[in-house]
N, CA and C atoms as a LAMMPS dump frame, in Angstrom:
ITEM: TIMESTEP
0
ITEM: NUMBER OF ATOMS
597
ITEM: BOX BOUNDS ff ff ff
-5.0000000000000000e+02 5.0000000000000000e+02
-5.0000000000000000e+02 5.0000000000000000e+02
-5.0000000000000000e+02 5.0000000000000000e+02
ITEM: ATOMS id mol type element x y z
1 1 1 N 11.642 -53.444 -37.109
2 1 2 C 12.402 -52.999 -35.935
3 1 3 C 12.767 -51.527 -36.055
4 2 1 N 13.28 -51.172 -37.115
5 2 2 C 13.571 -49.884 -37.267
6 2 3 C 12.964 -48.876 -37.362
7 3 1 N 11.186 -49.256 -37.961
8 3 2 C 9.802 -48.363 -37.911
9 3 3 C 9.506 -48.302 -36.542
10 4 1 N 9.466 -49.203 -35.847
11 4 2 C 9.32 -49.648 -34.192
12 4 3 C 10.368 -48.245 -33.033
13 5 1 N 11.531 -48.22 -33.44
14 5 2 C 12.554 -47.701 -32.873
15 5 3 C 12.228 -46.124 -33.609
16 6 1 N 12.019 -45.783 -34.74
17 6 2 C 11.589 -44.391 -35.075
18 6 3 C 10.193 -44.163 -34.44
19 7 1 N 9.075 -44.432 -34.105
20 7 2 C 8.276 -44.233 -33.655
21 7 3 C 8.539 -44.048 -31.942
22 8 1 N 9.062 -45.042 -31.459
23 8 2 C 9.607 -44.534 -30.118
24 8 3 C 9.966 -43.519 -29.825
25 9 1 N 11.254 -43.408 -30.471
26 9 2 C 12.604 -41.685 -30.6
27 9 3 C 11.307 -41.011 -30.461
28 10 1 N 9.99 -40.687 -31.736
29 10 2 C 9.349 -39.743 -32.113
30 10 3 C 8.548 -39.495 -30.632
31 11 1 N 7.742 -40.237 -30.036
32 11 2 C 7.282 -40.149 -28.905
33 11 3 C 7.781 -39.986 -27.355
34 12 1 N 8.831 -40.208 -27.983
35 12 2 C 9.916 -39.431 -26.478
36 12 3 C 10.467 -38.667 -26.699
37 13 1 N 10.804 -38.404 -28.024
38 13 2 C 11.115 -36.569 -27.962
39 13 3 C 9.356 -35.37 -27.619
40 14 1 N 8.057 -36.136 -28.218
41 14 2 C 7.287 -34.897 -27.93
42 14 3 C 7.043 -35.503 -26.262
43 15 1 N 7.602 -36.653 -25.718
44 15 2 C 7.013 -36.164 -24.197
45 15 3 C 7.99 -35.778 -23.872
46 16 1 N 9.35 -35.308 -24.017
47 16 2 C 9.925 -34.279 -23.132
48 16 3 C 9.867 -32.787 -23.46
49 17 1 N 9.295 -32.702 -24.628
50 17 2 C 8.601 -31.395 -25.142
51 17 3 C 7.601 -30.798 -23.997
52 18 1 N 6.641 -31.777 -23.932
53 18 2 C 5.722 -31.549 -23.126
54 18 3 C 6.041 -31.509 -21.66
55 19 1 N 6.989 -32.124 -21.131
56 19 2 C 7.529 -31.842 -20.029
57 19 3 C 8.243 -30.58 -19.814
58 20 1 N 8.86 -30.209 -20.897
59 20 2 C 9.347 -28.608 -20.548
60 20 3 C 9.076 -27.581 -21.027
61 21 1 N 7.93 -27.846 -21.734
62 21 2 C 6.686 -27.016 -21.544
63 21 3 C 5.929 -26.683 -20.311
64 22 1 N 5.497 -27.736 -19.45
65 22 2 C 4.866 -27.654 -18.504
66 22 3 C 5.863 -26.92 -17.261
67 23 1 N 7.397 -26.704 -17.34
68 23 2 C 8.165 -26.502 -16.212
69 23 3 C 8.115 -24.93 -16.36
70 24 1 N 8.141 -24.569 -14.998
71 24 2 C 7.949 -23.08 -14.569
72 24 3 C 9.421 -23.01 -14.142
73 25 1 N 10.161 -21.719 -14.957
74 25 2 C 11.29 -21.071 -13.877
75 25 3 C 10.855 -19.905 -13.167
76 26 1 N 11.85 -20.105 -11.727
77 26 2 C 11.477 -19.345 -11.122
78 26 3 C 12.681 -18.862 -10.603
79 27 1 N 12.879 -17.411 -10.171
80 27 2 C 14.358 -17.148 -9.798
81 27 3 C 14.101 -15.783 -8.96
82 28 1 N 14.811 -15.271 -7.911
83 28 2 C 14.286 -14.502 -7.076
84 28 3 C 14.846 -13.313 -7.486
85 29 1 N 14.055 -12.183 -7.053
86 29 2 C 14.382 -10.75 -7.696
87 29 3 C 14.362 -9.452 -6.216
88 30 1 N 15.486 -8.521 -6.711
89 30 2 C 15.209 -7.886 -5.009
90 30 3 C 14.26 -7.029 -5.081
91 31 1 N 13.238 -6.851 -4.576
92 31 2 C 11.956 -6.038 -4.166
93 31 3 C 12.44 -4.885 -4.664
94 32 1 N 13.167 -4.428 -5.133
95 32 2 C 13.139 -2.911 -5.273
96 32 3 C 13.04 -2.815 -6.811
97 33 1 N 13.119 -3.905 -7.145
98 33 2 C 13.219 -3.772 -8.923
99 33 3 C 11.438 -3.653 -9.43
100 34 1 N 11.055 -2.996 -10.374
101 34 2 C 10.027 -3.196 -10.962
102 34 3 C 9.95 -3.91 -11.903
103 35 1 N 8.829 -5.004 -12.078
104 35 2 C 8.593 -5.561 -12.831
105 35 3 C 6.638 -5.707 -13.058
106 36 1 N 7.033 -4.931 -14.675
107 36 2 C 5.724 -4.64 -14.837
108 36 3 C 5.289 -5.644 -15.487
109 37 1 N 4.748 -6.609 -15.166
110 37 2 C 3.378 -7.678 -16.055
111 37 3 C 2.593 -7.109 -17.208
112 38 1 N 2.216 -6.382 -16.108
113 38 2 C 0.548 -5.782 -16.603
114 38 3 C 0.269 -4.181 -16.798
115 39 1 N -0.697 -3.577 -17.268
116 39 2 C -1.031 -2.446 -16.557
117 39 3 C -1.836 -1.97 -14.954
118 40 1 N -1.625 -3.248 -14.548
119 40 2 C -2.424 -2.858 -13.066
120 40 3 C -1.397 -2.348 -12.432
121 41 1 N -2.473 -1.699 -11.125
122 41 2 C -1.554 -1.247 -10.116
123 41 3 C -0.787 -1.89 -9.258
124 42 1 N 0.56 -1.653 -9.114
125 42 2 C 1.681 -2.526 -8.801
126 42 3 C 2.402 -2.369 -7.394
127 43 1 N 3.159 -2.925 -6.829
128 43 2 C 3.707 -2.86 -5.411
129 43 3 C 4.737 -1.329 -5.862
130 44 1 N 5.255 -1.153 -6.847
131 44 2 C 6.294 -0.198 -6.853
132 44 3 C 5.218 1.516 -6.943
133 45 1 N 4.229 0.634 -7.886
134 45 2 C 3.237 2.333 -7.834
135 45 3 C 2.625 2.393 -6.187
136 46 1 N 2.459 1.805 -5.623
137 46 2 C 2.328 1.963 -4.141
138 46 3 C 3.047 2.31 -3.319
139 47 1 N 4.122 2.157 -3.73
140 47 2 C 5.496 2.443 -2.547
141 47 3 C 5.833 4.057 -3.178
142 48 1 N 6.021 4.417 -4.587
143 48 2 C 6.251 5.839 -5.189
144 48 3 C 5.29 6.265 -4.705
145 49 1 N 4.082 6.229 -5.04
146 49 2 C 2.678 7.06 -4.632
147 49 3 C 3.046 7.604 -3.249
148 50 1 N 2.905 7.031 -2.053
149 50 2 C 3.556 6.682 -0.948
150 50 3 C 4.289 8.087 -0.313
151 51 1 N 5.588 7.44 -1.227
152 51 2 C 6.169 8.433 -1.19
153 51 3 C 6.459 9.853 -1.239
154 52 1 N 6.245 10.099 -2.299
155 52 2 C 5.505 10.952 -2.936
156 52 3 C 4.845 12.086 -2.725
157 53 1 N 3.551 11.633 -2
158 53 2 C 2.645 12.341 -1.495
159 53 3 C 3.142 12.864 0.179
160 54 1 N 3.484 11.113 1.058
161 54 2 C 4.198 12.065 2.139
162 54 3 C 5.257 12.99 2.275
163 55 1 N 5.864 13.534 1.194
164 55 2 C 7.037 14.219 0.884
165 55 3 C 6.355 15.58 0.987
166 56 1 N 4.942 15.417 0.317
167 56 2 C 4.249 16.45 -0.409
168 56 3 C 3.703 17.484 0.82
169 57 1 N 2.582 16.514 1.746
170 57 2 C 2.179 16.643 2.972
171 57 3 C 2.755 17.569 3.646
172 58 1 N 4.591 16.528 4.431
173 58 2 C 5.387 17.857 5.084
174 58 3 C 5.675 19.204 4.615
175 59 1 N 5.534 19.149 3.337
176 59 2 C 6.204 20.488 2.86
177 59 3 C 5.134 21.605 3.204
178 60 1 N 3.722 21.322 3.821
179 60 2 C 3.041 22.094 3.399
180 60 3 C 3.002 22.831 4.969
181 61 1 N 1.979 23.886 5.216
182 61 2 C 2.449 24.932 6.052
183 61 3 C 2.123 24.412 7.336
184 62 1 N 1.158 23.588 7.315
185 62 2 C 0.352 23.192 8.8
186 62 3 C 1.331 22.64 9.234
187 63 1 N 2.745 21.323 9.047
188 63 2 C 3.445 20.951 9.492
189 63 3 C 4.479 22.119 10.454
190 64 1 N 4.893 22.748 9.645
191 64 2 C 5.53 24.047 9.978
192 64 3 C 5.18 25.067 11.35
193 65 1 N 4.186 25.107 11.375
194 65 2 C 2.683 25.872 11.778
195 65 3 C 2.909 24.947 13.254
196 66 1 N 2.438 24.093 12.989
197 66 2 C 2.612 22.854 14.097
198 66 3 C 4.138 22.846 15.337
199 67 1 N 4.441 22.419 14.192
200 67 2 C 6.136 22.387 15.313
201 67 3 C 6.636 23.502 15.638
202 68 1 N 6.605 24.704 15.066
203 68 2 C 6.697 25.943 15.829
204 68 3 C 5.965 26.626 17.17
205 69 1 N 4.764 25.518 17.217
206 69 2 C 3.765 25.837 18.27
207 69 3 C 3.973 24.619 19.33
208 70 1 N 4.388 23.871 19.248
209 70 2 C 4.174 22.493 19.83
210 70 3 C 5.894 21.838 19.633
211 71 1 N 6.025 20.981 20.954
212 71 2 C 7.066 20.191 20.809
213 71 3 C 6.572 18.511 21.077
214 72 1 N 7.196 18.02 20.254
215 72 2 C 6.704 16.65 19.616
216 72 3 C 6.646 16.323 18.387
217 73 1 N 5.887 15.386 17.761
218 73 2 C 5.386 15.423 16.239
219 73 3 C 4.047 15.648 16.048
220 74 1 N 3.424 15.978 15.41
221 74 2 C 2.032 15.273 15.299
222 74 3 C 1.597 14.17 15.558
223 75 1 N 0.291 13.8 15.585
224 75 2 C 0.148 12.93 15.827
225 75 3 C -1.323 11.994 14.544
226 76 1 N -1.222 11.569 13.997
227 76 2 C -1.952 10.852 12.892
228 76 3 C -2.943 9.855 12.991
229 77 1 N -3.857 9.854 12.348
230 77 2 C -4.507 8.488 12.241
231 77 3 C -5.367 8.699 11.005
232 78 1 N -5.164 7.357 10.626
233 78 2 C -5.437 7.003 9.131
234 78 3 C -7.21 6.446 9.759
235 79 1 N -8.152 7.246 9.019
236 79 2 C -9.682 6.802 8.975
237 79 3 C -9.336 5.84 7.855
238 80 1 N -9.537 6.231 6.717
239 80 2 C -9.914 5.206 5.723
240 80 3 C -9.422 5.82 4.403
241 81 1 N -9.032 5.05 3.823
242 81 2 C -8.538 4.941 1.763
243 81 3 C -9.108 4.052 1.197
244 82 1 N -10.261 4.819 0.35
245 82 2 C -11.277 3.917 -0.31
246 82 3 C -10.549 3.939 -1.242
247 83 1 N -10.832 2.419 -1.969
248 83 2 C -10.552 2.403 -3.343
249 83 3 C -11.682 2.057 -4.319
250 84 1 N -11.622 3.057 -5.036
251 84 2 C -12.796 2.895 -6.263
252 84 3 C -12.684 3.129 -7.104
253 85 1 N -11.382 2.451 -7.765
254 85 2 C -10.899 1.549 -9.12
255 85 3 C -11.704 0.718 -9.323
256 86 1 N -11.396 0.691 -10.937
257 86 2 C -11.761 -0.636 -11.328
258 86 3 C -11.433 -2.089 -10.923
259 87 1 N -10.603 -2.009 -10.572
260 87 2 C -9.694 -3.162 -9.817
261 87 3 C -9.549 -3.644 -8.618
262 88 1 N -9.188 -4.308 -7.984
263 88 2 C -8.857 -5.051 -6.752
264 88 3 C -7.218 -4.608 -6.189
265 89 1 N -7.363 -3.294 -5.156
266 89 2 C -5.929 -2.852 -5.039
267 89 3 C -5.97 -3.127 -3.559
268 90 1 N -4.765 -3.214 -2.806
269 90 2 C -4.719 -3.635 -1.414
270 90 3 C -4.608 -2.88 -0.844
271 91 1 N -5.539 -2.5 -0.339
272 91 2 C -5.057 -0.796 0.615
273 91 3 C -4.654 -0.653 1.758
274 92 1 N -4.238 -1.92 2.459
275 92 2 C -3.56 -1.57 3.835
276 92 3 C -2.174 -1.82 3.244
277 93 1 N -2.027 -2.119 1.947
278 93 2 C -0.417 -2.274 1.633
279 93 3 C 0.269 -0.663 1.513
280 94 1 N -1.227 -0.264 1.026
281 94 2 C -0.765 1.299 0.461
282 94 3 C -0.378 2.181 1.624
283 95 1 N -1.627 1.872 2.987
284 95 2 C -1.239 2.312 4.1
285 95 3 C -0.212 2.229 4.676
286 96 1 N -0.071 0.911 4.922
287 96 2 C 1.406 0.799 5.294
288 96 3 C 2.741 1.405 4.859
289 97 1 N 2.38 1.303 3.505
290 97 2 C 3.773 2.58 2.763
291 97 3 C 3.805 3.666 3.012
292 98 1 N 2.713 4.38 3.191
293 98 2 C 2.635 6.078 3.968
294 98 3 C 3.012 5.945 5.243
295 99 1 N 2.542 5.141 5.897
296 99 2 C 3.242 5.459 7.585
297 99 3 C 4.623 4.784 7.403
298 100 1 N 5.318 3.685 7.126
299 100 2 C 6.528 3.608 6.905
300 100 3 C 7.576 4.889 6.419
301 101 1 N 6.668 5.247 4.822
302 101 2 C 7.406 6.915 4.672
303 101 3 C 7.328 8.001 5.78
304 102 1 N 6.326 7.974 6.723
305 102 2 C 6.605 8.84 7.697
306 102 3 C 7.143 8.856 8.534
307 103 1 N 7.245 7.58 8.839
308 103 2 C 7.735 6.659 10.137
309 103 3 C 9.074 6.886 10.399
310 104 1 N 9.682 6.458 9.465
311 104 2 C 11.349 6.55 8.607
312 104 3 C 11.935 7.514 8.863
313 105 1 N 10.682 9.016 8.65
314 105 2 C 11.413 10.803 8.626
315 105 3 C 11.331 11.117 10.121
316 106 1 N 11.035 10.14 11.124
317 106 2 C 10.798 10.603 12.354
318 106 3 C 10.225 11.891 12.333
319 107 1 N 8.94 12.056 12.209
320 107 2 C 8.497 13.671 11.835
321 107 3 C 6.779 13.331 11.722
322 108 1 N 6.215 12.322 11.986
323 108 2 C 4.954 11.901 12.609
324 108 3 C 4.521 11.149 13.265
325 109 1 N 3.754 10.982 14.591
326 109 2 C 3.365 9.615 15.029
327 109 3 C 2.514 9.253 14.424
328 110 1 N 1.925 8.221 14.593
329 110 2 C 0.342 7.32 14.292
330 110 3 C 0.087 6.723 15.512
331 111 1 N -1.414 6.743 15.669
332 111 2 C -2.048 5.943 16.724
333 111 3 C -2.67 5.17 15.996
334 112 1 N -3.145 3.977 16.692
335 112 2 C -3.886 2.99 16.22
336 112 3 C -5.3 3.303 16.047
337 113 1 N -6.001 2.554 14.889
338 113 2 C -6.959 2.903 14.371
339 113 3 C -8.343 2.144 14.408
340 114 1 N -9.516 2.174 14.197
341 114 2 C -10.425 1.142 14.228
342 114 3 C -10.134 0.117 14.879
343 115 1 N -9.939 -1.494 14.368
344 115 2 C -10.196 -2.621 15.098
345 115 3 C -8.799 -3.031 16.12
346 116 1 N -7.858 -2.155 15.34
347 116 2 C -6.694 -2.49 16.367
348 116 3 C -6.516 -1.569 17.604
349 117 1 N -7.625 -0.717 17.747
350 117 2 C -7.782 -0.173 19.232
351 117 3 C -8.483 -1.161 20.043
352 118 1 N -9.267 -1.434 19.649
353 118 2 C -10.387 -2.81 20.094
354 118 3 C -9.083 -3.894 20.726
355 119 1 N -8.76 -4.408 20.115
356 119 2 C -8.03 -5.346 20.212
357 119 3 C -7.387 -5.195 21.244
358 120 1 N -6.043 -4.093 20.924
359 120 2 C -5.567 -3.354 21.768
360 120 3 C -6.291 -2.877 23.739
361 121 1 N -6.989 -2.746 23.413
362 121 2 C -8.115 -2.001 24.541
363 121 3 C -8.189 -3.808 25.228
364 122 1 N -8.613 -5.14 24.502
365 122 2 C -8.868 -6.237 24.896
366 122 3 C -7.766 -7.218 25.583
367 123 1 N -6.86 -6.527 24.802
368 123 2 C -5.137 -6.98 25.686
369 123 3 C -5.177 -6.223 27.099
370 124 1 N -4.872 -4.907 27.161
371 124 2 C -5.19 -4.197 28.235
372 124 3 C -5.628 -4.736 29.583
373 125 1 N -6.834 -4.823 29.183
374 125 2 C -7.685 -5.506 29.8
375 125 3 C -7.247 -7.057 30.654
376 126 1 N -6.679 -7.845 29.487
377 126 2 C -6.183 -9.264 30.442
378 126 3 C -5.54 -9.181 30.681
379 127 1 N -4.416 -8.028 30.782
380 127 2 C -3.415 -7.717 31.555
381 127 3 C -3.529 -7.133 32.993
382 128 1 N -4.173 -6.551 32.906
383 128 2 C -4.648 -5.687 34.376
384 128 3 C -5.271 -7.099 35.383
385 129 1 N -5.898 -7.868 34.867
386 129 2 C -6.406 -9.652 35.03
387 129 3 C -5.009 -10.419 35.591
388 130 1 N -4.137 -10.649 34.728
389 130 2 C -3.23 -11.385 34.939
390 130 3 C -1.478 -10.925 34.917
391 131 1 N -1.174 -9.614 34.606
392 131 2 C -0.008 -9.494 34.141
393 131 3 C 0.349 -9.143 36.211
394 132 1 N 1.892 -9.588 36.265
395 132 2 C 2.529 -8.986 37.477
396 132 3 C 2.065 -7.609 37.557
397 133 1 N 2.436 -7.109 39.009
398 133 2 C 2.159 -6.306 39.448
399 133 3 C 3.022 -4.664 38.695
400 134 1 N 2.582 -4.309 38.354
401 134 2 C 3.517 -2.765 38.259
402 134 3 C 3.774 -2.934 36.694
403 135 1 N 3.826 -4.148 36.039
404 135 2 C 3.851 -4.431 34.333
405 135 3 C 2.883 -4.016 33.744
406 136 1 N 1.757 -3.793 33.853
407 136 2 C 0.457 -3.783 33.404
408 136 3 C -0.12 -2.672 32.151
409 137 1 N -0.037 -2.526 31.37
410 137 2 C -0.196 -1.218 30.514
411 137 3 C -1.368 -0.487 31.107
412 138 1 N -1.627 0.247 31.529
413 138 2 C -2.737 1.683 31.725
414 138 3 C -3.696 1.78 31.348
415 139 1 N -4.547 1.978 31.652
416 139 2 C -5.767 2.608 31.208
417 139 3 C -5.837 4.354 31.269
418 140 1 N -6.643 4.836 30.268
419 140 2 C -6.602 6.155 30.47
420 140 3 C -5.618 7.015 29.87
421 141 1 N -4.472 6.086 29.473
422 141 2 C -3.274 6.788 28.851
423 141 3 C -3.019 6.933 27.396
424 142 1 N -3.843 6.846 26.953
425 142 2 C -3.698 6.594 24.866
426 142 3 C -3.456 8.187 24.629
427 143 1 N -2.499 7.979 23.708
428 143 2 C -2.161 9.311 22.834
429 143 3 C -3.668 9.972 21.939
430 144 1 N -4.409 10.896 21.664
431 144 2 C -5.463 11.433 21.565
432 144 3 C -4.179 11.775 20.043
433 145 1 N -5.157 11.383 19.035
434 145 2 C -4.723 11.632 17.152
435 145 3 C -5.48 13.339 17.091
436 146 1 N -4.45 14.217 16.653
437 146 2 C -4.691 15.653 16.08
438 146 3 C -4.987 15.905 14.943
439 147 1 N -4.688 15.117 14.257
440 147 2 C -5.042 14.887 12.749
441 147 3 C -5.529 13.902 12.225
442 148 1 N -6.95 13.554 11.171
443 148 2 C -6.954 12.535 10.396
444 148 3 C -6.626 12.597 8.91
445 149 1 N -6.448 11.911 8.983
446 149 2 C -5.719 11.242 7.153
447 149 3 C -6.413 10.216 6.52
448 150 1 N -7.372 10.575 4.953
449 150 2 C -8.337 9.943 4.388
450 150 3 C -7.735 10.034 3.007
451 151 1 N -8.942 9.384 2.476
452 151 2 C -8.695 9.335 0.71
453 151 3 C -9.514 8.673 -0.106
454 152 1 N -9.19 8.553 -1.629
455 152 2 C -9.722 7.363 -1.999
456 152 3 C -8.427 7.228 -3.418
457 153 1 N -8.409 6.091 -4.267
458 153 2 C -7.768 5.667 -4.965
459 153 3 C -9.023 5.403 -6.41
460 154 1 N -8.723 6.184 -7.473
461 154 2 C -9.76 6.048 -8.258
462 154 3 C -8.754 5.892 -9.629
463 155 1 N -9.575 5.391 -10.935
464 155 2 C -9.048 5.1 -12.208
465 155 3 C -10.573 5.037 -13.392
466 156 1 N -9.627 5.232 -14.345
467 156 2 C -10.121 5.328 -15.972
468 156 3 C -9.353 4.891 -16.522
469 157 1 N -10.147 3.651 -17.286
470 157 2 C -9.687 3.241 -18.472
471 157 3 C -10.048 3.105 -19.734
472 158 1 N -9.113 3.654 -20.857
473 158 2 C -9.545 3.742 -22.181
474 158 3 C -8.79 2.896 -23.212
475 159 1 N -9.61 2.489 -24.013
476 159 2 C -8.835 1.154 -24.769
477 159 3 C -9.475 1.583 -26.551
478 160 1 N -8.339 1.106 -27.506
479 160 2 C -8.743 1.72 -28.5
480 160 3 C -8.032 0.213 -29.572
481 161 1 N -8.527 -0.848 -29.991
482 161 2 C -7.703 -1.588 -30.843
483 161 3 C -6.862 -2.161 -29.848
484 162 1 N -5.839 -1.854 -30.407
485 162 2 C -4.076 -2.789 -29.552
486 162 3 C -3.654 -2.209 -28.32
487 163 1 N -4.5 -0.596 -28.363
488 163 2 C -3.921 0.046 -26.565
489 163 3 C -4.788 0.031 -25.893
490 164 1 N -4.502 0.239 -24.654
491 164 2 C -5.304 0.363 -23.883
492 164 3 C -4.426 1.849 -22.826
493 165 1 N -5.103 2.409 -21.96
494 165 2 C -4.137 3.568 -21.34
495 165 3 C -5.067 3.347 -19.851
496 166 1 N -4.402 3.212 -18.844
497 166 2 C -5.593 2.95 -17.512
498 166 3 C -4.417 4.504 -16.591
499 167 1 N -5.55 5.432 -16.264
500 167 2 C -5.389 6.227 -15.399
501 167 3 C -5.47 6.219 -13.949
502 168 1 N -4.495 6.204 -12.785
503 168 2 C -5.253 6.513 -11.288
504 168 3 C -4.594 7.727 -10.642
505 169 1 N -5.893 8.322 -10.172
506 169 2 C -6.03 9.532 -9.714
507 169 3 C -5.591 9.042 -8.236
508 170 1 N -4.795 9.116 -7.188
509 170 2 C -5.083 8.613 -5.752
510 170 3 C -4.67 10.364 -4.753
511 171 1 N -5.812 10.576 -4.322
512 171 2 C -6.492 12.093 -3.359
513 171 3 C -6.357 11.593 -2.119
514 172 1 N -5.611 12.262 -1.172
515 172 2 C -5.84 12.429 0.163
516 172 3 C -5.694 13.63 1.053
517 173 1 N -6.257 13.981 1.829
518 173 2 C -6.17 15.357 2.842
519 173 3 C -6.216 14.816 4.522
520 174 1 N -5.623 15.713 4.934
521 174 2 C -5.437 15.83 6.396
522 174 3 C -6.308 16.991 6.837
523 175 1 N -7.042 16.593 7.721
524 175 2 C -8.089 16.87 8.557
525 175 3 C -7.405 17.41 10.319
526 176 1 N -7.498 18.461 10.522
527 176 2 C -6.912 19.396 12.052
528 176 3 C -8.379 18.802 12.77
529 177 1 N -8.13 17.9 13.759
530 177 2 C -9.198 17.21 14.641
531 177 3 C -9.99 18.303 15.014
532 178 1 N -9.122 19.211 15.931
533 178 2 C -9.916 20.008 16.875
534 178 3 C -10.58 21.415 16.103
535 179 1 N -10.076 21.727 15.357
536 179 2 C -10.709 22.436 14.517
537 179 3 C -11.66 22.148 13.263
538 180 1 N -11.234 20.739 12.474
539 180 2 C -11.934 20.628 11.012
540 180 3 C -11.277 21.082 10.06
541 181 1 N -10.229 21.937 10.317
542 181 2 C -9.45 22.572 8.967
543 181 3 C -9.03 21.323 8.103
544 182 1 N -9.106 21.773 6.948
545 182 2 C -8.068 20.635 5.957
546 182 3 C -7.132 21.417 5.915
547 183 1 N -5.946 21.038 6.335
548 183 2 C -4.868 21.089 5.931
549 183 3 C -3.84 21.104 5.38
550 184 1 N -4.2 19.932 4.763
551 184 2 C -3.515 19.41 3.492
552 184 3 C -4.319 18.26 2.612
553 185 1 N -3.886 18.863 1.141
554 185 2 C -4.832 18.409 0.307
555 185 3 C -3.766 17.607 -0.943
556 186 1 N -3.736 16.655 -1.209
557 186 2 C -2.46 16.159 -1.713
558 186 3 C -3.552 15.328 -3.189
559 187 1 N -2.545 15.259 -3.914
560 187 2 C -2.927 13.958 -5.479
561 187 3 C -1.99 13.616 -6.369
562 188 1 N -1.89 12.736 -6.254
563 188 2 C -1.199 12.132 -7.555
564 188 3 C -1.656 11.672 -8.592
565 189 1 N -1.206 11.313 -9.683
566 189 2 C -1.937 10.817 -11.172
567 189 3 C -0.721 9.691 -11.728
568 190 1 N -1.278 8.847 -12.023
569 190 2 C -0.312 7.735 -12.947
570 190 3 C -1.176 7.185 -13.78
571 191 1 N -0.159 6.992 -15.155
572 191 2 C -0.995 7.079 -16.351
573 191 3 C 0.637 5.488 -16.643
574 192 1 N -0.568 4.868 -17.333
575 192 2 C -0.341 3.665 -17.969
576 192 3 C -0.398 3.315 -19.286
577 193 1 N 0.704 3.13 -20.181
578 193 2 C 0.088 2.435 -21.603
579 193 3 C 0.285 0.984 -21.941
580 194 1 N -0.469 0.31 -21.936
581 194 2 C -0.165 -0.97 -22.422
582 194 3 C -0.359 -1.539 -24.065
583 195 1 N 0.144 -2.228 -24.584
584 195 2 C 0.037 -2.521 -26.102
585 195 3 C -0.603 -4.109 -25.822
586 196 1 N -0.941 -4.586 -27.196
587 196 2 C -1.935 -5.703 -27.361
588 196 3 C -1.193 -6.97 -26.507
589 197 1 N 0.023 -7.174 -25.975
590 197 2 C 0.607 -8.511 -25.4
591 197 3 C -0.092 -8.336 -23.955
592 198 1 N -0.334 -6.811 -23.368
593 198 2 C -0.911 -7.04 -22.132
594 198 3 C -2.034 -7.938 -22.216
595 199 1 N -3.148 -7.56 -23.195
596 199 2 C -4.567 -7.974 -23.059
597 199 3 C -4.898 -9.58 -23.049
């Protein structure tokens, strides 16, 4: 009875071992905190980058240049931010953080870009079809973008034993539509070290 009853104890203590082993905590954190995992690129290096660079942008002369000649803001549109990292980075997240940073300074517009003009243009459309009379959004009336805004997001990584160090370069310039001038030529660099628990 008593070999019987120690063998039990023994097997219900390792299955609740194994039960809280298997349990995940989880507890919520406010978005603004960083929390680095890994050495990849992270929601907080997207939002600094972001930043950052649109800080960089205004300061430079064409803004200046601009609003002394013109009343309004500029007006923007994002072509494209390639990424050609090694990695899998989300680049309309990144987008989104630059026009939010601009958005915020009241000090640029954006027009809509590629497929969401389409779209846009396809609403239009069934409105003029079906919307009441005098509601109808316009044709003919879209804000015309003075500037485009491109890039790409690139990295190197070097690993030696227990480190590893992953570099990203992320380049963008603004493009004067009607002329071709670049305008502004912006980059950032973030440099990463990770030790052997990342790998």
């Amino acid at each position: 009875m008593t070999s019987f009853s120690w063998k039990t104890l023994v097997v219900g203590f390792l299955s609740l071992m194994l039960m809280a082993c298997g349990t995940t905590s989880v507890k919520r954190v406010s978005v603004d905190e960083e929390i680095a995992l890994s050495d990849r690129w992270n929601d907080k290096d997207s939002s600094l980058v972001a930043e950052e660079m649109m800080t960089d942008m205004l300061s430079f002369p064409w803004f200046r240049d601009f609003s002394f000649k013109n009343s309004g803001n500029p007006t923007v549109i994002v072509q494209s931010i390639r990424n050609k990292s090694h990695e899998h980075i989300p680049v309309d997240t990144f987008i989104n953080d630059i026009k939010r940073s601009l958005l915020r300074a009241g000090k640029v517009d954006f027009v809509a870009s590629g497929s969401e003009r389409a779209d846009i243009r396809t609403e239009r459309e069934d409105q003029e079809l079906n919307s009441a009379e005098g509601t109808a959004a316009q044709f003919g009336e879209e804000q015309g973008a003075g500037f485009a805004l491109s890039g790409t997001i690139n990295s190197i990584v070097d690993s030696d034993g227990d480190k590893r160090v992953t570099f990203y370069q992320v380049d963008l310039k603004l493009i004067d539509m009607t002329t071709n001038r670049e305008v502004w030529n912006g980059q950032k660099k973030l440099k990463k070290l990770a030790d052997k628990s990342f790998f």
